[in-house]
C-alpha positions in Angstrom: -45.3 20.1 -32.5 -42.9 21.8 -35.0 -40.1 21.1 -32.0 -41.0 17.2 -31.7 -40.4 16.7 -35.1 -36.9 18.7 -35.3 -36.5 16.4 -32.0 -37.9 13.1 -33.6 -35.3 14.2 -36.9 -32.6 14.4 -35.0 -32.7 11.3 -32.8 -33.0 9.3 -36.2 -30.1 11.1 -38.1 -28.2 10.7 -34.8 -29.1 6.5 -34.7 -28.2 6.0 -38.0 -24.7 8.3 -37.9 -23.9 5.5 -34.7 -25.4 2.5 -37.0 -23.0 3.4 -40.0 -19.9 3.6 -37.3 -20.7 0.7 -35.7 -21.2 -1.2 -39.2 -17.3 -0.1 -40.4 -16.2 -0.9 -36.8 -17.4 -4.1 -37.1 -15.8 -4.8 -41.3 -12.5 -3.4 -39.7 -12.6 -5.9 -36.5 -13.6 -9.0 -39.2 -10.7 -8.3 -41.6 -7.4 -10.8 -40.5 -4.9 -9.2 -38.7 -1.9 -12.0 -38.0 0.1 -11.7 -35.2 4.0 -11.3 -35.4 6.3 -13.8 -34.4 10.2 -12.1 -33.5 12.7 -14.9 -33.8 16.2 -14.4 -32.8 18.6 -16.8 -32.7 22.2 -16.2 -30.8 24.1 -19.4 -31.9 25.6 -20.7 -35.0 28.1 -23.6 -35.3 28.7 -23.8 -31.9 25.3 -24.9 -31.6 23.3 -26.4 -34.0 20.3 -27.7 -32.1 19.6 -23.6 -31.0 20.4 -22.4 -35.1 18.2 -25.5 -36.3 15.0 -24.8 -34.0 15.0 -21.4 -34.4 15.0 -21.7 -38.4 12.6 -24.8 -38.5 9.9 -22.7 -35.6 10.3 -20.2 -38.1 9.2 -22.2 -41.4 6.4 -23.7 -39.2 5.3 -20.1 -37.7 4.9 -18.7 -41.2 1.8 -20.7 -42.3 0.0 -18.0 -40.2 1.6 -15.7 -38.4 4.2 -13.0 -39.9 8.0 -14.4 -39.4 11.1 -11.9 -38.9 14.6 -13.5 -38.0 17.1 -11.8 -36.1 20.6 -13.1 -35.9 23.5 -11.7 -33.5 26.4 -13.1 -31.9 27.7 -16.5 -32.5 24.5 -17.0 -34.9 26.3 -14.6 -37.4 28.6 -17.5 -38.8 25.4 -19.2 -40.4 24.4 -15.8 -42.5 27.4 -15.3 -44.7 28.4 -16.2 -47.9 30.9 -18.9 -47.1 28.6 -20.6 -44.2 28.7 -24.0 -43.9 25.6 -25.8 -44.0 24.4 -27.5 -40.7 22.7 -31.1 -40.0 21.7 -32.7 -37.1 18.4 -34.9 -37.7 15.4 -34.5 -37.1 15.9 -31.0 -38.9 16.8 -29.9 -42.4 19.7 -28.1 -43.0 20.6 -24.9 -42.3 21.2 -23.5 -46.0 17.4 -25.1 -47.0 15.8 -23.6 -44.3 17.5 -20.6 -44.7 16.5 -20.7 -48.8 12.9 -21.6 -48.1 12.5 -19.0 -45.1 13.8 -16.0 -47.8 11.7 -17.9 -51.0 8.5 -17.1 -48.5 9.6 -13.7 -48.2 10.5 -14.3 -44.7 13.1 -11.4 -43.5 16.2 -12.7 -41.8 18.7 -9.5 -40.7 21.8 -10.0 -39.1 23.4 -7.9 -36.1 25.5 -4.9 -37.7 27.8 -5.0 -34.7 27.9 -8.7 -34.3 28.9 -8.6 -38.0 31.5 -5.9 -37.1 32.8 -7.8 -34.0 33.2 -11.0 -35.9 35.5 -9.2 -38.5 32.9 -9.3 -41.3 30.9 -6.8 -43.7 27.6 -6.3 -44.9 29.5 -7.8 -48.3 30.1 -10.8 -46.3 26.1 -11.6 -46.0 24.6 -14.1 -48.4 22.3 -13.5 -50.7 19.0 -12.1 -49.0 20.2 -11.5 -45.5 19.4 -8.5 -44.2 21.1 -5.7 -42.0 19.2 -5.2 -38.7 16.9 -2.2 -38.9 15.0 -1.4 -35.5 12.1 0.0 -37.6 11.3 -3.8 -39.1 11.3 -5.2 -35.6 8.0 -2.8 -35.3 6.7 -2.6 -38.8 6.4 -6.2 -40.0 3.3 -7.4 -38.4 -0.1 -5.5 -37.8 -0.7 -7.8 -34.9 0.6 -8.7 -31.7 4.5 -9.3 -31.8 5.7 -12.5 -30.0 9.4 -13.4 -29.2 
């Protein structure tokens, strides 16, 4: 008798041990993980359309998914100080989207050696631009990261 209570004991601490894990499970699964979005754009001035769209799926992106921006190659001209600011309708220009991607807290970092190969510094960056740093392109998102 004595053994099919100790049994009976056990089988209910055990059931409620699995209930308890199951519960936190469950609070963990329901709290919102976004996914990541990885932009990167590879063009600049000599193409506007490429710069534009990657900036304005960016601004669009944000409103529920985490945004990071990667710029190398041609794309580089667009991230320095002395950029010039690009139209072409239907988008907005290049230095607001820029602005309201970085007032969002968006992270936009520039190719080191891009910078390098076109004859520029870190100094050369605007304000809020970023160096590349291969831990970010892991590290910003909890979720899935999309490119």
């Amino acid at each position: 008798m004595k053994s099919f209570f100790a049994a009976l004991i056990i089988l209910i601490t055990s059931l409620t041990i699995v209930s308890c894990t199951q519960q936190n499970e469950s609070k963990e699964m329901q709290e919102e993980v976004k996914d990541g979005v990885f932009i990167h754009i590879s063009h600049g001035t000599d193409d506007p359309h490429r710069m534009l769209m990657g900036l304005t799926m960016a601004e669009r992106m944000r409103a529920d998914k985490e945004v990071i921006i990667y710029i190398d190659i041609t794309g580089i001209d667009m991230v320095l100080k002395d950029s010039p600011d690009l139209s072409l309708e239907p988008f907005t220009s290049s230095k607001t989207l820029i602005q309201n991607l970085l007032n969002e807290g968006i992270t936009i970092m520039a190719c080191p050696t891009c910078l390098m190969a076109a004859g520029k510094t870190p100094e050369d960056l605007a304000d809020g631009i970023s160096l590349a740093d291969k831990d970010k392109f892991f590290n910003f998102t909890k979720g899935r990261i999309f490119t």
